[in-house]
C-alpha positions as CSV (number, residue, x, y, z in Angstrom):
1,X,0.0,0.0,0.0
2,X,1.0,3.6,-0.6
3,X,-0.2,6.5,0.6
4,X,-0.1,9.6,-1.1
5,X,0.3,12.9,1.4
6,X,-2.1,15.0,1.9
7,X,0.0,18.0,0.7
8,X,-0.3,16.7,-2.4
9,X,-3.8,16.1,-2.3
10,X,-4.5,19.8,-1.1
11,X,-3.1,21.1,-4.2
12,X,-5.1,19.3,-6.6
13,X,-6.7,21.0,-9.1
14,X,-8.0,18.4,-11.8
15,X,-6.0,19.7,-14.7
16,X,-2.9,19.5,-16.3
17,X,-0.6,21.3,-13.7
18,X,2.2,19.5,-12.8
19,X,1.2,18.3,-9.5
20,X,-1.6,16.7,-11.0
21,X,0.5,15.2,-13.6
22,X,2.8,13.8,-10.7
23,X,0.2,12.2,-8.6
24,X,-1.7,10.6,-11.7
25,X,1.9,9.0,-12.6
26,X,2.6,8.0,-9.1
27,X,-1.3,6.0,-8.9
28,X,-0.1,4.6,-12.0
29,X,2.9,3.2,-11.0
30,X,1.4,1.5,-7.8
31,X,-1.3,0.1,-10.0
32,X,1.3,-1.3,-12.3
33,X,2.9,-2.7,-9.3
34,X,-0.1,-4.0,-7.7
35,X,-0.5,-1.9,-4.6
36,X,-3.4,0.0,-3.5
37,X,-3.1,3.8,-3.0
38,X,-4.3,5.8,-0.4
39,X,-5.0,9.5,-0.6
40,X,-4.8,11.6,2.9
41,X,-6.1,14.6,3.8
42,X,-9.1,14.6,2.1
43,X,-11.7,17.5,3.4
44,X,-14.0,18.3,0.8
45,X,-16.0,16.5,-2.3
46,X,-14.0,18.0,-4.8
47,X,-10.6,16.4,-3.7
48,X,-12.5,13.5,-3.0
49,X,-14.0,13.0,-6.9
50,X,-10.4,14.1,-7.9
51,X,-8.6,11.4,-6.1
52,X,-11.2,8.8,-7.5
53,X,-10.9,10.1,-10.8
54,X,-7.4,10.1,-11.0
55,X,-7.9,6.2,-9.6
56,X,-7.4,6.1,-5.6
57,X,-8.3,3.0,-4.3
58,X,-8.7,4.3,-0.9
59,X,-9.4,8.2,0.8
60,X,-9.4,9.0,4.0
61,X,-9.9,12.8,5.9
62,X,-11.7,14.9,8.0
63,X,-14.8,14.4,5.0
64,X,-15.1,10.8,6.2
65,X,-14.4,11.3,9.6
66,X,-12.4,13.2,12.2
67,X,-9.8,11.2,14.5
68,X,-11.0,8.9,17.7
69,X,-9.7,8.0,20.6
70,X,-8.7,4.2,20.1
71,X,-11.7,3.2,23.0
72,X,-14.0,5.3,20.2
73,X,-13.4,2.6,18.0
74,X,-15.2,-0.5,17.8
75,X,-18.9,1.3,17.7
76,X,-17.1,2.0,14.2
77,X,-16.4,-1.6,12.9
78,X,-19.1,-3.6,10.8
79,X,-19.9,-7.2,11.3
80,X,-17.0,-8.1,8.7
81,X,-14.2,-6.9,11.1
82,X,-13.4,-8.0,14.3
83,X,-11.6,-6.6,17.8
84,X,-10.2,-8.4,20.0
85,X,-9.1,-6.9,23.4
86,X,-7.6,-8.5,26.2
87,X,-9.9,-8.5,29.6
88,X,-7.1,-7.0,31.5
89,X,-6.9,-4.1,29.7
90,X,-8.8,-0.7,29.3
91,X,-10.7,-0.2,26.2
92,X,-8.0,2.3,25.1
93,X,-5.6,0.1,25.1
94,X,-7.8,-2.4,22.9
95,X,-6.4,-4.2,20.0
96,X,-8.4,-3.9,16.6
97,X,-8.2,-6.1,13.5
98,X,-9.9,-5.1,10.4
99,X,-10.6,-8.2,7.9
100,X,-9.9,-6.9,4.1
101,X,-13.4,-7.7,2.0
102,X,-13.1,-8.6,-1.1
């Protein structure tokens, strides 16, 4: 997996600057290599339909969500992930485990 930094992201503007240019080789690449790419720092639609245009596999940002505490966690995972957490420990301290689906 590579991520691509939200710096980059920030300064997209869906045309041929060369940022753009940079970012659309760089999915390419990873998708020639078989690896997923992530795009951070996504806050608005916009940057979101550019990332998936250009062909990001996965976003993530303050338009999806904004950071939880770890215990804030598992009201988040769906039935196809699992968390496991050891009795002795505080729910912060909980490990998670998210199960790829296909």
């Amino acid at each position: 997996m590579v991520k691509i930094d939200k710096s980059l992201v920030q300064e997209l503007r869906h045309d041929t600057s060369s940022g753009d240019i940079m970012v659309r080789s760089m999915i390419t690449l990873c998708h020639d290599l078989n690896l997923e790419v992530v795009a951070e720092g996504i806050e608005h639609e916009q940057q979101l339909n550019w990332t998936l245009d250009m062909g990001c596999d996965v976003g993530q940002g303050y338009l999806f969500a904004r950071p939880i505490p770890p215990h804030g966690v598992p009201q988040y995972l769906t039935p196809s992930q699992e968390w496991e957490r050891a009795e002795a420990l505080p729910p912060a301290e909980a490990t998670i485990h998210s199960a790829r689906t296909g």
